[in-house]
LOZALO-59536 format. One line per field, with one value per residue (C-alpha): residue in one letter; x negated, y, z. Coordinates in pm, 1 decimal. Layout:
# LOZALO-59536
rest = [a,...]
px = [X,...]
py = [Y,...]
pz = [Z,...]
This chain:
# LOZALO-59536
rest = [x,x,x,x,x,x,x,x,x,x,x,x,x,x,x,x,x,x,x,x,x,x,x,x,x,x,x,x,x,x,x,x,x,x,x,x,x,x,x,x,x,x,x,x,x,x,x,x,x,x,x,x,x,x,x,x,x,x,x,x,x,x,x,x,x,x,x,x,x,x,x,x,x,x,x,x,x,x,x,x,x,x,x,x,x,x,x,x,x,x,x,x,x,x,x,x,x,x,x,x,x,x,x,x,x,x,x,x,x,x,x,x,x,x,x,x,x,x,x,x,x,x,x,x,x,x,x,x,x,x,x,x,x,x,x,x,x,x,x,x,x,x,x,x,x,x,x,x,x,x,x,x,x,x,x,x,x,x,x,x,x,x,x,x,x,x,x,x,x,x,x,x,x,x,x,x,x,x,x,x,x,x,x,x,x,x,x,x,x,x,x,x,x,x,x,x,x,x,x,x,x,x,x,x,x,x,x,x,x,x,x,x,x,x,x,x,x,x,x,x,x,x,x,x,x,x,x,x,x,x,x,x,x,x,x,x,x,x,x,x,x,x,x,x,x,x,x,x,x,x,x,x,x,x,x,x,x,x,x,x,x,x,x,x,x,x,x,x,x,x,x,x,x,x,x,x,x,x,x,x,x,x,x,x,x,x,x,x,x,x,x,x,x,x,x,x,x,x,x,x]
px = [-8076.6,-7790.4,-7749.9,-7599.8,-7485.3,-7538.9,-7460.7,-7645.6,-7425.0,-7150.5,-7386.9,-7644.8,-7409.6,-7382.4,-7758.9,-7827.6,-7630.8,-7779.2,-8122.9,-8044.4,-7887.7,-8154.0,-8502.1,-8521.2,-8713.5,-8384.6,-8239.2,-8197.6,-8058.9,-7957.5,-7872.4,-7746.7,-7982.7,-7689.7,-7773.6,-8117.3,-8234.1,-8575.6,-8607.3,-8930.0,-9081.9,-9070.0,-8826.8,-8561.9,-8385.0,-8186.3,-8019.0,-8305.9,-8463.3,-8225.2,-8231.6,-8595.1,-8614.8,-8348.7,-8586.4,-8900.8,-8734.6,-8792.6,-8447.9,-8267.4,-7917.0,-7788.4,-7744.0,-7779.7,-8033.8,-8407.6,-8691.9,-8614.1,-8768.0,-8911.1,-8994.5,-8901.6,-9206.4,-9246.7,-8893.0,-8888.6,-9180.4,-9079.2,-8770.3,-8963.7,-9136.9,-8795.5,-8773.2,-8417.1,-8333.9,-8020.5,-8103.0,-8347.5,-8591.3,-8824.9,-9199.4,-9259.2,-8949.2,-9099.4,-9410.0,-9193.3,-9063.4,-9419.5,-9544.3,-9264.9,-9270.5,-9641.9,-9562.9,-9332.1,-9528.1,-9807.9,-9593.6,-9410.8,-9088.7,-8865.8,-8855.3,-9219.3,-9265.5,-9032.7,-9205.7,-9515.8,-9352.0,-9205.3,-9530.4,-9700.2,-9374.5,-9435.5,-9069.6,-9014.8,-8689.7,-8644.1,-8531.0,-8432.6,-8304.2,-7970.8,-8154.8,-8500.5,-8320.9,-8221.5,-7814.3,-7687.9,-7328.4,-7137.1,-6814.4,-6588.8,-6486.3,-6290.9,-6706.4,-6816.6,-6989.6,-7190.7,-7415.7,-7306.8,-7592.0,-7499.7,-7099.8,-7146.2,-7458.8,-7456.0,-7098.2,-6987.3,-6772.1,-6529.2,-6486.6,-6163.4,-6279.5,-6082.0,-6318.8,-6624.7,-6874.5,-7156.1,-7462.0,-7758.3,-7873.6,-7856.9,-7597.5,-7814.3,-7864.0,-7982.7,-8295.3,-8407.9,-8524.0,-8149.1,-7992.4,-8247.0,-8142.7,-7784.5,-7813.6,-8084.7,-7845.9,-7634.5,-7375.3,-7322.9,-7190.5,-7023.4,-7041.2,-6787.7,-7000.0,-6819.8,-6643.8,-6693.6,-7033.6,-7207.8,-7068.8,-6925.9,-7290.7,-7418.7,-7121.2,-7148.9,-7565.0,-7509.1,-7508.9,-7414.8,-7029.7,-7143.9,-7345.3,-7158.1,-6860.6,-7108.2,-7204.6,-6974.1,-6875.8,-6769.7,-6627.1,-6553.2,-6308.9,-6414.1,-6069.3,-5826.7,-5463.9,-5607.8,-5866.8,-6197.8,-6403.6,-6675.0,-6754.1,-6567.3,-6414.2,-6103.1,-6106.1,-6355.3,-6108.6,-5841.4,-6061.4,-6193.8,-5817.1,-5825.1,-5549.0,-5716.3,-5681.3,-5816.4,-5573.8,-5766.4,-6081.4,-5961.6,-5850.5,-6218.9,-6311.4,-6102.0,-6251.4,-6487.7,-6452.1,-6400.3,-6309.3,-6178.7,-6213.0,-5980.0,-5981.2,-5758.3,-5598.4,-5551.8,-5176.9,-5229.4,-5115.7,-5323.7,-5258.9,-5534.1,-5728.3,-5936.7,-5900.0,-6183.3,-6322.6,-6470.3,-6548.3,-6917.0,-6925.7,-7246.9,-7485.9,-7279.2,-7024.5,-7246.4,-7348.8,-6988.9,-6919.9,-7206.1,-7155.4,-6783.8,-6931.4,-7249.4,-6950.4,-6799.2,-7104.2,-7270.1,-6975.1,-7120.4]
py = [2609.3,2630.8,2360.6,2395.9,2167.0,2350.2,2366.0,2613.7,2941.1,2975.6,2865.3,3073.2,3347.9,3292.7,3268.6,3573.8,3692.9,3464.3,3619.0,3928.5,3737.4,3418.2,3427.6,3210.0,2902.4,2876.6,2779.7,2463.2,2358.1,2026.4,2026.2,1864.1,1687.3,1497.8,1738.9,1702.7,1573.8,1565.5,1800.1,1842.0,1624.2,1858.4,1741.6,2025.7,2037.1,2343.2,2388.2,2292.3,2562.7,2846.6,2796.4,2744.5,3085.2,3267.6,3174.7,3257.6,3620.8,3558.6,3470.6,3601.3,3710.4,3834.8,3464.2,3285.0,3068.3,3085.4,3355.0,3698.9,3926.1,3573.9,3540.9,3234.7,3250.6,2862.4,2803.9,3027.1,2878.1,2548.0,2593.5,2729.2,2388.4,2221.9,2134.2,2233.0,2274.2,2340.8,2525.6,2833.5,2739.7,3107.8,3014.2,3081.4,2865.1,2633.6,2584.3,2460.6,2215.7,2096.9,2097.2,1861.6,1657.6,1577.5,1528.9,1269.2,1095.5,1063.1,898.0,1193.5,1172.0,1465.0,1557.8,1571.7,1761.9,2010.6,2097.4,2127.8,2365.8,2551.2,2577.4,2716.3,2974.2,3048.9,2940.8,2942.1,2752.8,2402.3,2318.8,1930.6,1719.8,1528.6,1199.1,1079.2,782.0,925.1,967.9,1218.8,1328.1,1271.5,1344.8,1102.9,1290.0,1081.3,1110.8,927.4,1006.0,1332.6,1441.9,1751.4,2004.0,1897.7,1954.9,2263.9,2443.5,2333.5,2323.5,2623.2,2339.6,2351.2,1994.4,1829.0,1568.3,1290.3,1190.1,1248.7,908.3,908.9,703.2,540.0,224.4,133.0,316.3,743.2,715.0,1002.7,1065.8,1103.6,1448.3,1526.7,1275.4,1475.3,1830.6,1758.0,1595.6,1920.5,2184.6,2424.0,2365.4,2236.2,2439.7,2359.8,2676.6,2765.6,2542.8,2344.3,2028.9,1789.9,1813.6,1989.9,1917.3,1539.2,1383.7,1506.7,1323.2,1016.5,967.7,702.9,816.2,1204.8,1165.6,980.8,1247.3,1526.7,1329.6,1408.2,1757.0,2116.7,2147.1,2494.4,2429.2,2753.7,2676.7,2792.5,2820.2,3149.7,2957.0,2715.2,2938.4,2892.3,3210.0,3056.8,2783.9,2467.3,2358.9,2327.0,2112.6,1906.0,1868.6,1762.2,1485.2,1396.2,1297.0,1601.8,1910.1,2248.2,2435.0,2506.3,2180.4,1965.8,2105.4,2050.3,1677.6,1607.7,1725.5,1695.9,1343.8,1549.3,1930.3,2138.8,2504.0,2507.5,2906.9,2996.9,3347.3,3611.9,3642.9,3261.6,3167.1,2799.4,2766.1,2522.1,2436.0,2634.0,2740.6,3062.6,3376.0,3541.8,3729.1,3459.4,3679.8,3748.0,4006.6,4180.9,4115.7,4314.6,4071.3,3786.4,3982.7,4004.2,3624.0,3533.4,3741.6,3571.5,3259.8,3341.2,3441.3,3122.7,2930.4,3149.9,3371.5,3694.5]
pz = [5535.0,5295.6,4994.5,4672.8,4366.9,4041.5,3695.9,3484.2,3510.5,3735.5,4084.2,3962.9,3979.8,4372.8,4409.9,4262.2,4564.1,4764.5,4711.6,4925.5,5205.6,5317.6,5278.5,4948.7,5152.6,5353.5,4992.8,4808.4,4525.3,4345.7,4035.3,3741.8,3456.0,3285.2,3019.6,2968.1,2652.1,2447.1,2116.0,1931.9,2141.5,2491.2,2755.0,2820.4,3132.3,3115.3,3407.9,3615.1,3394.3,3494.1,3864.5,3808.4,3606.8,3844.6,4161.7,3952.6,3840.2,3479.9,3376.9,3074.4,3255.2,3020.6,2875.5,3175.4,3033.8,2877.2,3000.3,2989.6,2629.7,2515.5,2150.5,1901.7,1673.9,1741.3,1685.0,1371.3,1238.6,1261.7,1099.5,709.8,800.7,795.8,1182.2,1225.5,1591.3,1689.3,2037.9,1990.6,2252.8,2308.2,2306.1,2719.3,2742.0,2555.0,2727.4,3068.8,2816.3,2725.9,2995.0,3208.6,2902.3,2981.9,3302.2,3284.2,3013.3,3257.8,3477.8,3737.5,3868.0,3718.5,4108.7,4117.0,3806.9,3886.6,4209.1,4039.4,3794.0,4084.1,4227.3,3929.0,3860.3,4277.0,4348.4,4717.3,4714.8,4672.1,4322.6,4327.9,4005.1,4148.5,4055.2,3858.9,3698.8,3324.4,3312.7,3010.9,2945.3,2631.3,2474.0,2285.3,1939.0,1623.4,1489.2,1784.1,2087.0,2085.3,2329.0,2532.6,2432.6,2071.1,2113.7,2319.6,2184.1,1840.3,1730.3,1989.2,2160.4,1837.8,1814.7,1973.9,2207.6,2347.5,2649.8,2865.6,2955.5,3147.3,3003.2,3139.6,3161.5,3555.2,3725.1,3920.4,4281.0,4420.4,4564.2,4872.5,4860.1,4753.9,5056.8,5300.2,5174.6,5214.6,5576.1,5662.0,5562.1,5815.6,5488.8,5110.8,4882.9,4520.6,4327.9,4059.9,3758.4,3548.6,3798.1,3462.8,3327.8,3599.3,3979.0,3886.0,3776.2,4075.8,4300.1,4097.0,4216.0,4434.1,4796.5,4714.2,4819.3,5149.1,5285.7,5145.3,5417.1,5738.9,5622.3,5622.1,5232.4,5060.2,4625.7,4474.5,4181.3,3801.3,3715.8,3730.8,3604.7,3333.0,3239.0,3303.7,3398.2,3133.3,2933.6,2799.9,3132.6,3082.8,2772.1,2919.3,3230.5,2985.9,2844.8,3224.2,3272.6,3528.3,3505.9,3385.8,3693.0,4084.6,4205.5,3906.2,4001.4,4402.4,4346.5,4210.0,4554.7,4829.8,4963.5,5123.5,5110.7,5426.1,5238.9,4932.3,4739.2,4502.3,4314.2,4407.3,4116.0,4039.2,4025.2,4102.8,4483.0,4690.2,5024.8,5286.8,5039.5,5137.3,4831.1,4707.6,4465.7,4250.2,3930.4,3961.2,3674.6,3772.2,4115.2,4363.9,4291.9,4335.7,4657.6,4779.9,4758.2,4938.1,5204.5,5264.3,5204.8,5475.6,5752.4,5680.1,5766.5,6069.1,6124.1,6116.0]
């Protein structure tokens, strides 16, 4: 079995390549909820949602997130009645939302209610939140402290910000689903997702850095130069106190990462890193990556 830490696009990427290589029960993923929030009412969880919806073949890739030829009528609707959301949540996606949100109201661990949603989408990998404790990512701006979805969805992440905190109200440990999937695995892997708001809440659960020590670790870098291949990243890096780049994203690391990945064409030179192809344009890109990364793990 092969485990990953995932954000909600770049480690997708891989495990769309993935998919061809290990039957999908030899897969699991943790992944970050730091982003979760509620809106409406429903408990969204997006990028439990897109390795949910990757898994399930229902994904929109195009966007990397939501259910593929979805429709907004809900969302549209509730907008005449002045219900202004600020993510367009399609109606199928919408339903997932509902239907965790019930969930936890009656009491299930986010753990358990995503394996029941897994079930019902007949996911055959195992999908597993990094914790079940409630821990949500913010950024410091001169307005005050705005929640990521808001900074990055609503306002297109064009709003300077001067920091990144971590709230909750006791300090995520991970569970023990996560701790067992890590210690079970042939190897970890970090996939190329953002090293700020989608690979660090996962380290910080209490116990993840530990085990990650006993176990083989692959990190693919997001960064070619100080350009991320997508996404906020490297501002976020900036205001993480981290430099925009592969060694930033290496030094966030290197406690307890065995290969380190860099792109080919990334002019940042760290010492025995490995150089791939990291740009996962389209899935025989994706497919290319994982096989590299599969010969590093079994060798053939």
């Amino acid at each position: 079995m092969i485990t990953f830490l995932s954000g909600g696009t770049g480690t997708p990427k891989l495990l769309r390549g993935m998919q061809e290589l290990l039957d999908e029960r030899e897969i699991a993923v943790i992944v970050n909820t730091a982003e979760d929030t509620w809106l409406s009412g429903n408990h969204l969880s997006p990028d439990i949602d897109t390795v949910m919806y990757l898994f399930a073949d229902i994904l929109d890739t195009g966007r990397w997130w939501g259910i593929r030829d979805d429709t907004y009528i809900t969302h549209d609707l509730l907008a005449r009645l002045g219900i202004e959301e600020f993510i367009a949540i399609g109606d199928r996606d919408r339903a997932v939302h509902v239907a965790r949100g019930e969930m936890l109201r009656g009491g299930m661990r986010l753990t358990e209610a995503t394996a029941a949603l897994c079930a019902k989408l007949d996911v055959l990998a195992t999908v597993l939140p990094m914790t079940d404790s409630v821990v949500t990512t913010y950024v410091k701006t001169r307005r005050g402290e705005m929640h990521f979805q808001e900074y990055w969805v609503k306002h297109r992440g064009d709003v300077a910000i001067e920091g990144v905190v971590r709230r909750y109200r006791e300090p995520p440990v991970a569970t023990d689903e996560v701790l067992c999937a890590i210690e079970a695995s042939d190897a970890v892997v970090l996939g190329p997702s953002n090293p700020v708001t989608s690979i660090s809440p996962i380290l910080e659960c209490a116990g993840v850095r530990e085990a990650l020590r006993r176990q083989y670790v692959i990190a693919i870098s997001p960064f070619i130069g100080d350009a991320p291949v997508s996404g906020p990243a490297a501002a976020l890096m900036r205001a993480f106190g981290k430099e925009p780049s592969s060694a930033g994203t290496y030094s966030l690391y290197e406690d307890f990462v065995d290969i380190f990945i860099q792109d080919t064409r990334d002019p940042v030179e760290i010492l025995g890193a490995l150089r791939q192809d990291t740009l996962m344009v389209y899935r025989g890109k994706s497919l290319d990556l994982a096989k590299s990364i599969m010969t590093l793990i079994y060798g053939c």
